[in-house]
Each structure stands twice: as structure tokens, then as C-alpha cells.
N, C-alpha and C positions, 0 to 999 in steps of 0.2 A: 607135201608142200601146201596142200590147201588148207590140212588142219590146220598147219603152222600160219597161216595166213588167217585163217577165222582166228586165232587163238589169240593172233595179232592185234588182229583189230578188236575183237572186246579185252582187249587191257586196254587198246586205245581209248577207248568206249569209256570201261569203267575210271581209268585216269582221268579223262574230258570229263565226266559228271563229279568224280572225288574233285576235281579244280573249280565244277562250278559251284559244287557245292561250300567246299571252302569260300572260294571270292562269294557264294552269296551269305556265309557267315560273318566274314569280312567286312562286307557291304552293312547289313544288318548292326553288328560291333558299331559303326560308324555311326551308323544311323543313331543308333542308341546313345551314342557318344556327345553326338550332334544334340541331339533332345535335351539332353542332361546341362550342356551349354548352354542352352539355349532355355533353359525354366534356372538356372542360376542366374544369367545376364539377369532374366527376367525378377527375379530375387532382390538384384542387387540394384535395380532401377527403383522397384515399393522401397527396398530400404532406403537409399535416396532421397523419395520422393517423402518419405516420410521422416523423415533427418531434416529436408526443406521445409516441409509442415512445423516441424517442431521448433528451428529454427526463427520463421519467421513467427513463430506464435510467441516466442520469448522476446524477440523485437518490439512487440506490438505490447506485448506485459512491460518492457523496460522503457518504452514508449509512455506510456499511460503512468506506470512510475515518474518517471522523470515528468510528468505534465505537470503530476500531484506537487510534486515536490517543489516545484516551480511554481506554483499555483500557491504552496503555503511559507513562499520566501518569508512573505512580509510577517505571518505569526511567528515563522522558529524565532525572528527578534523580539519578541515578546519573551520577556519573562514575571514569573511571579515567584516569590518564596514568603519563609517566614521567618522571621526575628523571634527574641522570647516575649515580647511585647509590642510585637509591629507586622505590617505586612508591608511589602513593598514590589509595586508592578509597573513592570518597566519597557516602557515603548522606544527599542533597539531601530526600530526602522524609521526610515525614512517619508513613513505617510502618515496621519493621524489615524486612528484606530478606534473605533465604539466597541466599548467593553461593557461587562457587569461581571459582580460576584455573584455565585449562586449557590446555595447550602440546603440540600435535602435532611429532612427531621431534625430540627424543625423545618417544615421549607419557608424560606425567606431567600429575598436576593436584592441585591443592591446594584440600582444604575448608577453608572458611570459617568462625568464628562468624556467627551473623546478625548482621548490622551495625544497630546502633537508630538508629533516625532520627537525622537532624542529625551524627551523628557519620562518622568517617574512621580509615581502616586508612593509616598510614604504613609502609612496609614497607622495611628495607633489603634491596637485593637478594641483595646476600653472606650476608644471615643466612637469606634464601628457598633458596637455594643450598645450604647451607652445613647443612640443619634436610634439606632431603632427601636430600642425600648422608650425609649421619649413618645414614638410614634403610636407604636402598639406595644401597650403595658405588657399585655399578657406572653409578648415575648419574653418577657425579664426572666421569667419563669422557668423556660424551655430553653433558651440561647446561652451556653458557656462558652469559657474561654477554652475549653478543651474542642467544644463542636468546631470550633473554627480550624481547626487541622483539618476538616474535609470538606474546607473553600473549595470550590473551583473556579476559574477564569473564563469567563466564555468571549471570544472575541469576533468581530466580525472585520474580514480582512478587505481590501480596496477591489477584490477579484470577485466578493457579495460571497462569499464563503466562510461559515461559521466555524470555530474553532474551540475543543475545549481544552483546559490545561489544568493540571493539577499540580499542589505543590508540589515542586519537585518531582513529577510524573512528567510522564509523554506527552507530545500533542496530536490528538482524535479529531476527526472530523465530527462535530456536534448537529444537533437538529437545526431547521429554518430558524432562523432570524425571530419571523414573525410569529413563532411560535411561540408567545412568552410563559417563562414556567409558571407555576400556579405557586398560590400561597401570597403570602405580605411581600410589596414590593417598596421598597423606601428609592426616590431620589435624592439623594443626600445633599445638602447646600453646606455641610462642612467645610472648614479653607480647605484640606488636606485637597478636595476634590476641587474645589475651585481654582486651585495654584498649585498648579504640580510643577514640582525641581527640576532642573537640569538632571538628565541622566548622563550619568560619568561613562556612557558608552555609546556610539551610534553606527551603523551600519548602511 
């Protein structure tokens, strides 16, 4: 009987320690389980928080977009193109505008009247040609009618913001103002420039 009572109690014994041993595997699994939780949550919080970073950094770019764009209302009314024997530049908006043509090699450039709202400079190109070679001969030389396909516009809008536009191109934000290009500068006392037409479109 006493064997059987020792024999007893160490199965007790060894079952007690196989059960703590388990519940402390148990316990551990949990723990482990817990951790793994717990560096996920933590995962999914950086991702979050950097989803709201990104978020708001794309606010803050469409922000700044949308200033731009508001900022260059009064240019997108501007336009400029070319005829086979004309240029014609046209103030869509509603504020007067200070313009110049400006043409690299040769460089020359021609100021403008401010152009008043609604209205348009019709320009022959022979008489643009024709009003700066009067000034400086030696343009006559170096200025074709072909060069003038890479006029550009430069404008300066009511927000002090310079604009440049090509025919038929985009409009770029251009340098200061006061930065005048180099090379022959003509102010034209032409009509074209002194009496500009009704523009058949206003905004």
C-alpha cells in the first residue's frame, strides 16, 4: 500500500508539472501571440500615419496647384496665334494686360500698349518687320518672315506675375518683369498697336 501510495503521488507529481508545463507553453503561445498583435497594430498605425502624410502632402500640392492656376486666370485669356500674314493677340480677360513680343536670334522684342480687356492687336507681319527694320537697318538682314513662327508672348498679369506663351504652345511661368531681354527693343507707335479691335470673345 505504501508503494502504491508513493507510485501515486509521483504520477501526481509528474501530471502537476506535465500541466504546468503545458499551461506554461500555453501561457508563452499567448504571450507570443500577444507580441505579434501587438507589432501589427503597431504596423498598421506607421502605415496610417503615413497614408495621412501622404495624404495631406497631396492636399498641400493640389493646394498650391489650384493657387497657380488661380493665380494665372487672367493669362489662360490670353491668346496669341498666327494667320499666313498676321498675328493676332487677344485679351479674353476682363483686366488690361502689359504685353511684349519677344524673339530670340535674332533677339529683338517689341513692347506693347497694355491691351484693355476684351479687346485684340491684329498685327500684319510685314508692317512688324517692316516698323523694326526702319529702326535698326541691320535687322532687315537677320529678321524673316519664317523667324516669326518662334514669337513668343510674354505677359504680365494683374497678380505681378509674368507669363510666357508661344504660338500655339502652353503657358509657362516666365522671368521678372524687370528683367528686360537683351538685344533691340522697338516701342511701336504703329495703329495696329495704338487701336486695338474689339475681341469677338471676353471672359
Amino acid at each position: 500500500m505504501a508503494r502504491l501510495g508513493t507510485i501515486a503521488a509521483t504520477v501526481v507529481t509528474v501530471l502537476a508539472a506535465l500541466g504546468g508545463l503545458v499551461l506554461g507553453i500555453r501561457a508563452e503561445q499567448r504571450a507570443i501571440t500577444e507580441e505579434k498583435r501587438a507589432v501589427e497594430a503597431e504596423q498598421r498605425a506607421k502605415s496610417e500615419e503615413r497614408r495621412a502624410i501622404r495624404a495631406e502632402s497631396r492636399a498641400k500640392d493640389e493646394q498650391q496647384q489650384a493657387s497657380k492656376r488661380d493665380k494665372s486666370t487672367y493669362v489662360r485669356r490670353v491668346d496669341f496665334y498666327r494667320g499666313m500674314n498676321s498675328l493676332t493677340i487677344v485679351n479674353g480677360s476682363t483686366r488690361i494686360m502689359d504685353m511684349r513680343l519677344v524673339l530670340k536670334s535674332p533677339d529683338v522684342w517689341w513692347d506693347l500698349q497694355a491691351l484693355p480687356p476684351c479687346q485684340q492687336f491684329d498685327i500684319p507681319t510685314g508692317l512688324l518687320i517692316s516698323a523694326m527694320s526702319a529702326k535698326e537697318p541691320w535687322v532687315r538682314k537677320h529678321l524673316t518672315q519664317q523667324d516669326l513662327s518662334r514669337l513668343r508672348l510674354e505677359v504680365l498679369d494683374p497678380n505681378g506675375k509674368v507669363w510666357r506663351r508661344d504660338s500655339g504652345g502652353l503657358i509657362k511661368e516666365a522671368e521678372d518683369w524687370t528683367q528686360k531681354p537683351t538685344g533691340v527693343r522697338l516701342v511701336s507707335d504703329e495703329p495696329w498697336n495704338m487701336k486695338p479691335d474689339k475681341s469677338p470673345y471676353c471672359g
